[in-house]
BAVOPA-689114 format. One record per residue (C-alpha): residue number from 0; residue in three letters; x, y, z. Coordinates in steps of 0.25 Angstrom, whole numbers, padded with zeros to 4 digits. Layout:
BEGIN
{NUM,ALA,{X,Y,Z}}
...
//
This chain:
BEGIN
{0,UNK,{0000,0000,0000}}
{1,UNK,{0007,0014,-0005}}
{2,UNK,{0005,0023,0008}}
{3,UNK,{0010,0036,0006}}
{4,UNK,{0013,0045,0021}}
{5,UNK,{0010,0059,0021}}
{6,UNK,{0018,0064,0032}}
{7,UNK,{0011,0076,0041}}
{8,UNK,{0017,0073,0054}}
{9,UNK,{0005,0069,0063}}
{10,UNK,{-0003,0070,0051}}
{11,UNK,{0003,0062,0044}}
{12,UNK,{-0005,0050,0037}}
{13,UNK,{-0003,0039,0026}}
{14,UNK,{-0010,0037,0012}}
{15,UNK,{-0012,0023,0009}}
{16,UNK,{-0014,0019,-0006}}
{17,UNK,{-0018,0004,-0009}}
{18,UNK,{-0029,-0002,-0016}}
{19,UNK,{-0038,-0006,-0007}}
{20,UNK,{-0033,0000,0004}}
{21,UNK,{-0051,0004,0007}}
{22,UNK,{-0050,-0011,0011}}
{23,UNK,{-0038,-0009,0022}}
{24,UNK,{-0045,0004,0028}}
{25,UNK,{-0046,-0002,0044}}
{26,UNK,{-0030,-0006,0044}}
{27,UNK,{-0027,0009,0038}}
{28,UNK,{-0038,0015,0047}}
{29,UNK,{-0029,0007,0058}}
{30,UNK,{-0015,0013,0052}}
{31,UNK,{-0020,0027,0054}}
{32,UNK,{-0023,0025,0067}}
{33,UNK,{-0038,0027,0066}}
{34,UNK,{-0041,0013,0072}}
{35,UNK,{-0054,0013,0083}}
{36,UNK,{-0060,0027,0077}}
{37,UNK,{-0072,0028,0070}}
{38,UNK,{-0074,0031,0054}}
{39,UNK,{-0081,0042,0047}}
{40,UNK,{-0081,0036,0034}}
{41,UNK,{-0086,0049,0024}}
{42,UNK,{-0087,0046,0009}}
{43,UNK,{-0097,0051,-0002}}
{44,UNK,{-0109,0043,-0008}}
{45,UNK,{-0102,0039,-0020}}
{46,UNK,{-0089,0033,-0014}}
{47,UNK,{-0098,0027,-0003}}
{48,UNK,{-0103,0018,-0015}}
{49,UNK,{-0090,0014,-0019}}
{50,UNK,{-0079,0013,-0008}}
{51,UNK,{-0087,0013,0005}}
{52,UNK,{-0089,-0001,0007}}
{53,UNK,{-0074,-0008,0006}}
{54,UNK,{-0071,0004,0017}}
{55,UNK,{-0083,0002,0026}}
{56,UNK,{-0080,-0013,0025}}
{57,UNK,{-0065,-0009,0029}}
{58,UNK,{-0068,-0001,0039}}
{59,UNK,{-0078,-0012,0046}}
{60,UNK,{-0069,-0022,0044}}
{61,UNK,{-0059,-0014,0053}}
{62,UNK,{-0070,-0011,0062}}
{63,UNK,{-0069,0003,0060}}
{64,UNK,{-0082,0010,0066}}
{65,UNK,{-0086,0023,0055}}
{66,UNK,{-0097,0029,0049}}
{67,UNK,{-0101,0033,0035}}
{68,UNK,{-0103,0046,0029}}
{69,UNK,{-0106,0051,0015}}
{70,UNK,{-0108,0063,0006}}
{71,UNK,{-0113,0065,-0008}}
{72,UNK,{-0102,0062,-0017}}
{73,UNK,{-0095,0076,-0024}}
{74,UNK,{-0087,0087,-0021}}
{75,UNK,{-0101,0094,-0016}}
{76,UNK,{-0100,0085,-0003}}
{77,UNK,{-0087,0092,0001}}
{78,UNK,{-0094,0102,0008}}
{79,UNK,{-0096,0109,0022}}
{80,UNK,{-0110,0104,0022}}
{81,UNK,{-0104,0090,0019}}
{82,UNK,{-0094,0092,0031}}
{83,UNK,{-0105,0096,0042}}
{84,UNK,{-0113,0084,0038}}
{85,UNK,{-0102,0073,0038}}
{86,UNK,{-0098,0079,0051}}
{87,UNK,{-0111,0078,0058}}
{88,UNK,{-0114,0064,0052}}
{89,UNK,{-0101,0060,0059}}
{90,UNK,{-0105,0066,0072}}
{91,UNK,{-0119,0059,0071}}
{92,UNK,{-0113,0047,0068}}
{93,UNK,{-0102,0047,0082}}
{94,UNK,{-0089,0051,0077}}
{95,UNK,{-0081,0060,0085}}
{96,UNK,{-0065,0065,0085}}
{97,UNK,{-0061,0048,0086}}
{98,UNK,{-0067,0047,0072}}
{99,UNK,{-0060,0046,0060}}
{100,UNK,{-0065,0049,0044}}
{101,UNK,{-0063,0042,0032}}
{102,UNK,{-0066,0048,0019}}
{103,UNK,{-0068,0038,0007}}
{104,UNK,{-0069,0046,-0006}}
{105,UNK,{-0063,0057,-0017}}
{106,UNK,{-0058,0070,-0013}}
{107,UNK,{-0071,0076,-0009}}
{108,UNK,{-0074,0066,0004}}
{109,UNK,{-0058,0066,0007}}
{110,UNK,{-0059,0083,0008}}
{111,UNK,{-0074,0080,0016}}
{112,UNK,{-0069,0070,0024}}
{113,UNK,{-0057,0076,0028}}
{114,UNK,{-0064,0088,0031}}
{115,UNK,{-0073,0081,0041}}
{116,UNK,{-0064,0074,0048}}
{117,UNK,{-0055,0088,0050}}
{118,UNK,{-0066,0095,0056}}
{119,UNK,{-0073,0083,0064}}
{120,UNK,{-0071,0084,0079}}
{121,UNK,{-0060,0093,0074}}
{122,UNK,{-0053,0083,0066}}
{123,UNK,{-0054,0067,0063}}
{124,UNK,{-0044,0059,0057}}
{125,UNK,{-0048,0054,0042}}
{126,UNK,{-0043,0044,0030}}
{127,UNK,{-0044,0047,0017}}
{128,UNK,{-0049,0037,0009}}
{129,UNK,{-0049,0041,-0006}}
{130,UNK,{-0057,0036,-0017}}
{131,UNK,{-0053,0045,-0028}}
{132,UNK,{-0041,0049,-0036}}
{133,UNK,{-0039,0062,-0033}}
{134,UNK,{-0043,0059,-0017}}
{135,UNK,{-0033,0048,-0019}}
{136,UNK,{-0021,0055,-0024}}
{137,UNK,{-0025,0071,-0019}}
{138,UNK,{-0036,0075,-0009}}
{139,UNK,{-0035,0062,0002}}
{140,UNK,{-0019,0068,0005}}
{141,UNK,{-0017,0079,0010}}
{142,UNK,{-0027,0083,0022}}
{143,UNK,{-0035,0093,0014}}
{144,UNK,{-0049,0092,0017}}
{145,UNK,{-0059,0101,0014}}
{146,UNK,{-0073,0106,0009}}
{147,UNK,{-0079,0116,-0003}}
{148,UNK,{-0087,0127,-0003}}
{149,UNK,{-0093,0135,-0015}}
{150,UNK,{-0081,0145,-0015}}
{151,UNK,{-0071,0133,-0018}}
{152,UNK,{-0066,0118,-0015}}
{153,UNK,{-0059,0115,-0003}}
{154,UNK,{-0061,0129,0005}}
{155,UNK,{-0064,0124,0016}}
{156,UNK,{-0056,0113,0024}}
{157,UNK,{-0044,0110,0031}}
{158,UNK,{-0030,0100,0032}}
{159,UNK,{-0033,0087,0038}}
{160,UNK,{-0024,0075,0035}}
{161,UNK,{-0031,0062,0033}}
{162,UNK,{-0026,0051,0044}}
{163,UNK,{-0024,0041,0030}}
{164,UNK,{-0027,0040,0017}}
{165,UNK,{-0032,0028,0011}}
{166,UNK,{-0030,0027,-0004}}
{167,UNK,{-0038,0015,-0011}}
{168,UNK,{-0035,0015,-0027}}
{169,UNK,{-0045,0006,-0030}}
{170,UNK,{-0055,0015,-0026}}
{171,UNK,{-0053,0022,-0038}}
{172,UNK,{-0061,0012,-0048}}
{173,UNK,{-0073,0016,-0042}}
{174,UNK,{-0070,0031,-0048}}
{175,UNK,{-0078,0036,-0060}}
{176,UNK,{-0066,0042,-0070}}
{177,UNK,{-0070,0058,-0069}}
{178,UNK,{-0067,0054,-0054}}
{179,UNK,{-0056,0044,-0057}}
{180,UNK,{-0049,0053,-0068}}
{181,UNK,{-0050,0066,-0059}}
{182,UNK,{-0040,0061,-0049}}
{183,UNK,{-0029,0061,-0058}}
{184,UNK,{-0028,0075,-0058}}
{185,UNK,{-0022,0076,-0045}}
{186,UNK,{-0013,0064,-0049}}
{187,UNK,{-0009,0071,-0061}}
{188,UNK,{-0006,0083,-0053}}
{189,UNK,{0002,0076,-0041}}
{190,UNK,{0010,0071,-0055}}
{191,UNK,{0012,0087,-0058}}
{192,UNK,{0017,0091,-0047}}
{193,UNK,{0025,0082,-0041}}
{194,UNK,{0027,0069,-0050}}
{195,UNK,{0029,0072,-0066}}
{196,UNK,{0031,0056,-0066}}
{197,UNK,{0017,0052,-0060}}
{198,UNK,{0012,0061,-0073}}
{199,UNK,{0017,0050,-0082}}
{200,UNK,{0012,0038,-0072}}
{201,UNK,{-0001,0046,-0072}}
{202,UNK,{-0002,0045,-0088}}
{203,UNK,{0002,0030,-0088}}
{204,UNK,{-0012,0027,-0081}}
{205,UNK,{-0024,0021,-0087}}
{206,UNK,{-0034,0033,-0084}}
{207,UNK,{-0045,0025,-0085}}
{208,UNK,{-0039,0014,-0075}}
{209,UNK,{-0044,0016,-0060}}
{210,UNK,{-0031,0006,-0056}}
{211,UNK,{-0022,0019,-0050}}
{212,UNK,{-0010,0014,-0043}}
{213,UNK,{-0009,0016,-0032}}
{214,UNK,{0006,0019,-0031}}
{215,UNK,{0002,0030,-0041}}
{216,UNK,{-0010,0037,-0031}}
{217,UNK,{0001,0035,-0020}}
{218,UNK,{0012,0042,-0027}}
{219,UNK,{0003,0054,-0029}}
{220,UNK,{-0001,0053,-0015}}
{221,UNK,{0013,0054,-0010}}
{222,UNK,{0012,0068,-0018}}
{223,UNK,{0003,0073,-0010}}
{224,UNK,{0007,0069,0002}}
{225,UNK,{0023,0073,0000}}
{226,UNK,{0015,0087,-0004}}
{227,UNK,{0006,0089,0010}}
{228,UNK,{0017,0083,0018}}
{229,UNK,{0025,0097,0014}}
{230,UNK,{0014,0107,0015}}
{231,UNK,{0001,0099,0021}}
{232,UNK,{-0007,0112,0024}}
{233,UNK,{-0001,0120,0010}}
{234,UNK,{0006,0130,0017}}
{235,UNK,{0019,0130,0010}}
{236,UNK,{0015,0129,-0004}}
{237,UNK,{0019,0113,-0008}}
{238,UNK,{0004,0108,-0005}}
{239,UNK,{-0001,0117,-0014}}
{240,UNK,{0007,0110,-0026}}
{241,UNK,{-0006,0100,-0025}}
{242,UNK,{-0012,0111,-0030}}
{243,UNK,{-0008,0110,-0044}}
{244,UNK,{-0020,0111,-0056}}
{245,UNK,{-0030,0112,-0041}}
{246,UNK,{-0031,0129,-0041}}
{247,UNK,{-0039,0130,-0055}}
{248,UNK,{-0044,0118,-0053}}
{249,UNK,{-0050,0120,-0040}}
{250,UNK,{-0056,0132,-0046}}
{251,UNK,{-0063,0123,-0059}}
{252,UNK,{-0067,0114,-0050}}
{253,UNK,{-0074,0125,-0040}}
{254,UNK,{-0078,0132,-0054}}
{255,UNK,{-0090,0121,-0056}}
{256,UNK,{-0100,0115,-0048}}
{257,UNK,{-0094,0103,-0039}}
{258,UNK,{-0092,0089,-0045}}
{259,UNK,{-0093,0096,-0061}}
{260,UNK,{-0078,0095,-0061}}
{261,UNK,{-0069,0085,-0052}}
{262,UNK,{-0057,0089,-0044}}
{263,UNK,{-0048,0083,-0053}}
{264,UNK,{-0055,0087,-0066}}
{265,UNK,{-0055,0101,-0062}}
{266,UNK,{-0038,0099,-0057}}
{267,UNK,{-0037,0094,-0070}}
{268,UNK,{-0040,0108,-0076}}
{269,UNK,{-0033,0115,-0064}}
{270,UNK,{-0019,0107,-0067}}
{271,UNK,{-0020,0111,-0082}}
{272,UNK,{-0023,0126,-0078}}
{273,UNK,{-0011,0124,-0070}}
{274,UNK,{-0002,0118,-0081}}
{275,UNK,{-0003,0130,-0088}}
{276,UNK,{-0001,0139,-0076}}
{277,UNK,{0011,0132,-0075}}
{278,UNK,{0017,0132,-0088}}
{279,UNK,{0016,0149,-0088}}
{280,UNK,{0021,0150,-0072}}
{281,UNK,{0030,0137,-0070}}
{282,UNK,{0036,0134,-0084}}
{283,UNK,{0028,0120,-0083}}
{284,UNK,{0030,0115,-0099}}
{285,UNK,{0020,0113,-0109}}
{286,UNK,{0023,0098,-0108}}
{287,UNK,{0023,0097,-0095}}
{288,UNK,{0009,0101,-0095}}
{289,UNK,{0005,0093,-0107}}
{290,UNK,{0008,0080,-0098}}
{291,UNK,{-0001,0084,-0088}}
{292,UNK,{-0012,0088,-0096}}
{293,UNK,{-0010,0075,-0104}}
{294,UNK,{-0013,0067,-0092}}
{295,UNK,{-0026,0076,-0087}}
{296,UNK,{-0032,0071,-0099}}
{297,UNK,{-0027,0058,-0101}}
{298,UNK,{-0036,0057,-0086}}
{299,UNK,{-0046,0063,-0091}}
{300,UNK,{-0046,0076,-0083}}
{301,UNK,{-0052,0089,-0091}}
{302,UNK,{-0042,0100,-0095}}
{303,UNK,{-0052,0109,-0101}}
{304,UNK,{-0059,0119,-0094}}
{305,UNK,{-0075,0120,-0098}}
{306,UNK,{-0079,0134,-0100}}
{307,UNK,{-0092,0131,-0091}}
{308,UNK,{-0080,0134,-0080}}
{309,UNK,{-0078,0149,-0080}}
{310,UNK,{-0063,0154,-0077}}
{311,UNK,{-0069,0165,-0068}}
{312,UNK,{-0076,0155,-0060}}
{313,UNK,{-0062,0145,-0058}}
{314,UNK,{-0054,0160,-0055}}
{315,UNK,{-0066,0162,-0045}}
{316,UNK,{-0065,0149,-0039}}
{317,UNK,{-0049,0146,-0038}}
{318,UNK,{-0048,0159,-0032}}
{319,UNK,{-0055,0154,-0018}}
{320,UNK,{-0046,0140,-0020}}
{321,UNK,{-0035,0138,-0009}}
{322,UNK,{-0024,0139,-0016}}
{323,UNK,{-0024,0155,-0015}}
{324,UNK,{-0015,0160,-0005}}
{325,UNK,{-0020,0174,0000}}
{326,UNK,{-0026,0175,-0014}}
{327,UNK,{-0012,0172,-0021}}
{328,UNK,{-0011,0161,-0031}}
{329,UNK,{-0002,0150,-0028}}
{330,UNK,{-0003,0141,-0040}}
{331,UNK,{0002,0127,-0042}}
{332,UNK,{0010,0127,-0055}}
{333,UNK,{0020,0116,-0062}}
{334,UNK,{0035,0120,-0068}}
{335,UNK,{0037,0104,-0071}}
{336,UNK,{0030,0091,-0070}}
{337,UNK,{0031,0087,-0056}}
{338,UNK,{0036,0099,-0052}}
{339,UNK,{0024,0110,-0045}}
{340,UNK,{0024,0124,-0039}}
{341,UNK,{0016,0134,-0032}}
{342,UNK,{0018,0147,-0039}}
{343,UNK,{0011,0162,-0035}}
{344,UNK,{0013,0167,-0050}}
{345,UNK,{0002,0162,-0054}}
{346,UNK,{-0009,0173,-0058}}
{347,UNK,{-0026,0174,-0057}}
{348,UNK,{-0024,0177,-0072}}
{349,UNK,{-0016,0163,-0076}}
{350,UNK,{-0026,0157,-0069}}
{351,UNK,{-0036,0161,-0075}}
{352,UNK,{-0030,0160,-0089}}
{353,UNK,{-0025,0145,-0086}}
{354,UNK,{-0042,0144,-0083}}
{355,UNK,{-0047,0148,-0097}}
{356,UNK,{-0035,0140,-0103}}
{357,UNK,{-0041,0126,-0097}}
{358,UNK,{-0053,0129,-0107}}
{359,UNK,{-0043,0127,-0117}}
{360,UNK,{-0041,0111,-0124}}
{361,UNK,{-0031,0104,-0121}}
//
């Protein structure tokens, strides 16, 4: 089993990466020293379907004692309505400051569940337990949890390390392909900012095949992990390295109604808007973009902005995004493949020009 360490002093956890690892959950449970607590199991209605029952049956089987939780499936449930209710069904149903969460889906019920469990009793311990690509590779590491509001994704929400991740490949079979391609976005920008080689590793797989390796998910969780192990609260400026493609894409992706265009989908756009900031402020080569773009498509992730999307309404958006430091632009920019930095050079007008080129072809 590939286990990956992200080191955080007392915070520190491991990442387990195995197929079938859902099956060996009460021996991890055991290894993080959550033995003899109770389980608030939160997943959505749609993963409940698929991946409930092998964990249930896990989590039995080691007679852990938990209750079950769900939320409609969709970024829409990522909500502070969402958060009171999952609280008070956790109160109604006896937990307290011994219990434990376990969130078992995508990105949006890791940010939810992680939420919770940071603000239950003042803070619970919780494991991660992705089903997605991009919460397999991206949101499950790091401690960032959180919940949007109608100004933006992610506004409201704070740091709080998981106590393990569990990583199950084989639950990616189960994903339909706009939800399974999407997820190698992020794997394709953890390639362009640190690892040039995973690139061509990338574009050796079959991207119709749901059989990831799971030496491959690992390497890009060690990415991560070496990332938030130097800057875990972004303070000195590495963490935000994550952020490649994620500034105009954050602002598509807020542009439009929740759910008409996913995470990766819209980082997709945001890391080819970014190529070509790149090009003008880091020297990045023509070529070196040409690889990247080449492997966006080849996973069938869009690269064209649809003028339904207005550049005002992105600009209006990104603008209430995170990334701004006291209103300064500190974007994500690449001089070679694998090689990233965060510049301050970058202007409201380059990104705006670098918009209303993404509604050009290809």
């Amino acid at each position: 089993m590939p286990t990956v360490h992200v080191d955080l002093a007392e915070r520190s956890y491991d990442i387990h990466v195995a197929k079938g690892s859902v099956r060996d959950v009460g021996n991890l449970i055991r290894l993080a020293g959550l033995a003899g607590r109770r389980a608030a199991l939160i997943t959505d209605d749609s993963v409940a379907k698929l991946h409930a029952s092998p964990l249930v049956a896990a989590l039995d089987g080691a007679n852990i004692s938990h209750s079950f939780h769900t939320v409609p499936a969709g970024e829409s449930s990522k909500s502070m309505l969402a958060t009171e209710e999952l609280c008070r069904e956790m109160i109604r149903a006896g937990h307290d400051r011994k219990s434990f969460v376990i969130a078992l889906g995508g990105g949006v019920i890791g940010d939810l569940a992680g939420f919770v469990s940071s603000i239950f009793f003042r803070g619970l311990p919780f494991i991660q337990i992705p089903t997605t690509i991009v919460s397999q590779v991206d949101s499950s590491v790091g401690g960032k949890t959180g919940v949007n509001v109608a100004e933006g994704k992610n506004l409201l929400g704070c740091f709080h390390q998981p106590r393990m991740v569990i990583i199950d490949p084989d639950t990616l079979a189960t994903l339909p392909d706009r939800e399974f391609h999407q997820g190698f976005a992020e794997m394709i920008k953890h390639g362009a900012i640190r690892d040039a080689t995973m690139l061509d590793e990338l574009a050796a797989l079959d991207p119709q095949s749901r059989d990831i390796p799971a030496d491959l998910i690992a390497r890009n969780v060690a990415i991560k992990a070496r990332i938030v192990e130097s800057d875990e609260h972004e303070t000195i400026g590495t963490r935000a390295l994550l952020n490649f493609g994620h500034t105009i894409g954050h602002g598509i992706e807020a542009a439009v109604p929740y759910g008409s265009l996913l995470h990766g989908e819209a980082i997709s756009l945001g890391i080819r808007a970014a190529l070509l900031i790149s090009q003008r402020h880091a020297g990045l080569s023509t070529d070196a973009s040409a690889k990247i773009l080449k492997l966006l498509k080849r996973f069938s992730l869009p690269l064209v902005l649809p003028d339904s999307i207005a550049t005002d309404t992105v600009m209006e958006k990104l603008l209430h995004d995170k990334k701004f430091s006291a209103g300064s632009i500190r974007f994500v920019v690449l001089s070679a493949l694998g090689s990233a930095k965060v510049v301050d050079t970058v202007t409201l007008t380059d990104l705006r020009e670098a918009i209303d080129q993404l509604r050009s072809a290809v």
